[in-house]
C-alpha positions as CSV (number, residue, x, y, z in Angstrom):
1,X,104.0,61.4,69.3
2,X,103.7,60.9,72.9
3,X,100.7,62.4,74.5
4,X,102.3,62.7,78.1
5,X,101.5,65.9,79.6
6,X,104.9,68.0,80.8
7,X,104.9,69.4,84.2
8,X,107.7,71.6,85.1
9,X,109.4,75.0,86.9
10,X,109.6,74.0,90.3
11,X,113.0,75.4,90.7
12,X,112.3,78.3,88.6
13,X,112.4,81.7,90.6
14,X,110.0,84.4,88.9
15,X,107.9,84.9,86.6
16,X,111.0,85.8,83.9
17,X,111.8,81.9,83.9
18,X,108.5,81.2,82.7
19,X,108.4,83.3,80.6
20,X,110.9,81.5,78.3
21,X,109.4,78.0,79.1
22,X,106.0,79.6,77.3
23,X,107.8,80.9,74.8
24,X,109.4,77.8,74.0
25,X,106.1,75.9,74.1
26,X,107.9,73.6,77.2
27,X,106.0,72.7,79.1
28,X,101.8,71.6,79.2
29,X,101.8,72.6,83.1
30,X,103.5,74.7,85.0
31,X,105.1,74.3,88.8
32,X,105.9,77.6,90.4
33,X,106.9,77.0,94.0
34,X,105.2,79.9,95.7
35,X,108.6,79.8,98.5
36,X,110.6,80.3,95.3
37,X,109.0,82.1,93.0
38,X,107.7,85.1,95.1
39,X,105.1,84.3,96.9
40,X,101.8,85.1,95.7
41,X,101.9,88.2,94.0
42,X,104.5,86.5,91.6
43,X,102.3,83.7,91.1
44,X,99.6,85.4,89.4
45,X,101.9,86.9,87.0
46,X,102.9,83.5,86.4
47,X,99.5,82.2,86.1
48,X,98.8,85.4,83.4
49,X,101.6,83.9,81.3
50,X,100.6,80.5,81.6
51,X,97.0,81.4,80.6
52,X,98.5,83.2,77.6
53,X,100.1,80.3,76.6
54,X,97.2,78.1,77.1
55,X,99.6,76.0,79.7
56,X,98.2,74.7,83.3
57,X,99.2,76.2,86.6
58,X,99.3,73.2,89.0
59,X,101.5,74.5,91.9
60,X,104.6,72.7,93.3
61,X,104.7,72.6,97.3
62,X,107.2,70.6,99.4
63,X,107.9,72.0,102.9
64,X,105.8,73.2,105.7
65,X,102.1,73.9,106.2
66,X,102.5,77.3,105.5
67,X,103.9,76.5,102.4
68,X,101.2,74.3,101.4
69,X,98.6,77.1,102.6
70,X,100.0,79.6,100.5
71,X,99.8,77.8,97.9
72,X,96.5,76.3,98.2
73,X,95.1,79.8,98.6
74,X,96.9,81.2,95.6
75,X,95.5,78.6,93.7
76,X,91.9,78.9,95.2
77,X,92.2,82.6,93.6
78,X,92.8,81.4,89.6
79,X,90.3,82.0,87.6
80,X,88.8,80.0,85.2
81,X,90.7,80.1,81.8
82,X,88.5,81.2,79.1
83,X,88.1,79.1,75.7
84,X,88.1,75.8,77.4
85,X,85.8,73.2,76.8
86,X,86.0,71.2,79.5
87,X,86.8,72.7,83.0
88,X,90.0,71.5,84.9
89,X,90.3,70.4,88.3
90,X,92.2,72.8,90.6
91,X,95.1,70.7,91.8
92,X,98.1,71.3,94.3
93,X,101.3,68.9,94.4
94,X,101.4,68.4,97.6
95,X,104.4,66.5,99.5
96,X,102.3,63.8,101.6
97,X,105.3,61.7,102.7
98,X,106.1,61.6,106.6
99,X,108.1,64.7,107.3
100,X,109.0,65.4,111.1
101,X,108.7,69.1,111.1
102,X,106.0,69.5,109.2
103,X,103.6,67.5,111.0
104,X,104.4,68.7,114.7
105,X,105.0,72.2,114.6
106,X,101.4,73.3,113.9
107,X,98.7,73.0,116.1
108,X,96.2,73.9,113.3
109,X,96.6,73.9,109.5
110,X,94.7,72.7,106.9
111,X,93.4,69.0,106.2
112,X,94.2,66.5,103.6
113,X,91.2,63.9,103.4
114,X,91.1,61.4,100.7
115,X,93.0,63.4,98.7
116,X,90.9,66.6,98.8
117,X,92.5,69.4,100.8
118,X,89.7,71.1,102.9
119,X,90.8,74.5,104.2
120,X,89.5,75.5,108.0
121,X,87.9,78.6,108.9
122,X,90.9,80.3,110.7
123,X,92.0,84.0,109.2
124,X,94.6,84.5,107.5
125,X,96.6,81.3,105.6
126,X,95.0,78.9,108.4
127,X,97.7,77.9,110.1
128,X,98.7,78.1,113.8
129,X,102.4,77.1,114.9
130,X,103.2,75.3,118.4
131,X,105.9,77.4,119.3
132,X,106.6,75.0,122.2
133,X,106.7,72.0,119.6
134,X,108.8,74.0,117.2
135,X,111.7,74.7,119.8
136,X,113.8,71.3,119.3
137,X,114.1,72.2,115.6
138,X,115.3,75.6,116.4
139,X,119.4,76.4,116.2
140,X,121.0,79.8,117.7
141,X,123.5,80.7,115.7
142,X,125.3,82.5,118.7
143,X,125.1,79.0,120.4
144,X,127.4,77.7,117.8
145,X,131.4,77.2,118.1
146,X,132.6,79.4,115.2
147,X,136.1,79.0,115.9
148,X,136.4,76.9,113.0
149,X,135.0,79.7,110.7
150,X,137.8,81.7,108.1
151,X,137.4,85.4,108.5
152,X,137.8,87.9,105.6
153,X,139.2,91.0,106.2
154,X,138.6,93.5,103.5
């Protein structure tokens, strides 16, 4: 046997998903995506199931800040699963490669340093966007040339 732990369900997209990979003993840690799999409110459901299946809940998060800040505050809510021996570290996958958007369009968000995420005291998530910063990555659809586009008439 092969003790590699099995991470997985990044792409799934609510707690139903899950649901089958705990029933099928899948996976030793699960992904959710809080941008897929419905945001907070999903995610605890998902954490209930993985908690009844004595699996880990180590969130997936690629994308922006706000991303990352949802899930880092979703995860700061878990509570400690009960019958454990030794307690876990709470841990976030966090996308950390260079990524244009990302790191220019807020002005404030949350800090990686050595490793550790360390939230700020702002309300809410903890994020502020440059709206001014954000405007070269914005498209307006009615800008577009659609003269290419089919129409379908019913």
């Amino acid at each position: 046997t092969l003790a590699v732990p099995i991470a997985g369900g990044e792409c799934e997209q609510a707690r139903f998903g899950f649901e089958r990979l705990a029933s099928g003993a899948c996976l030793d840690i699960m992904q959710p995506d809080l941008a897929y799999c419905g945001g907070i409110t999903e995610f605890q459901k998902i954490n209930a199931i993985a908690s009844a299946s004595h699996t880990d809940v180590v969130p997936h998060c690629w994308g922006l800040k706000i991303n990352q800040a949802v899930a880092a505050s979703a995860i700061s809510m878990v509570p400690e699963n009960p019958g454990r021996f030794e307690r876990r570290p709470v841990m976030l996958e966090m996308d950390q490669t260079e990524h244009p958007v990302r790191d220019s369009i807020f002005s404030k968000a949350h800090e990686v340093i050595d490793g550790k995420l360390h939230f700020n005291d702002l309300p809410g998530l903890g994020v502020e966007i440059d709206e001014a910063a954000m405007q070269p990555f914005v498209v307006n659809p009615l800008a577009q040339d659609v003269s290419s586009f089919a129409v379908v008439e019913s």
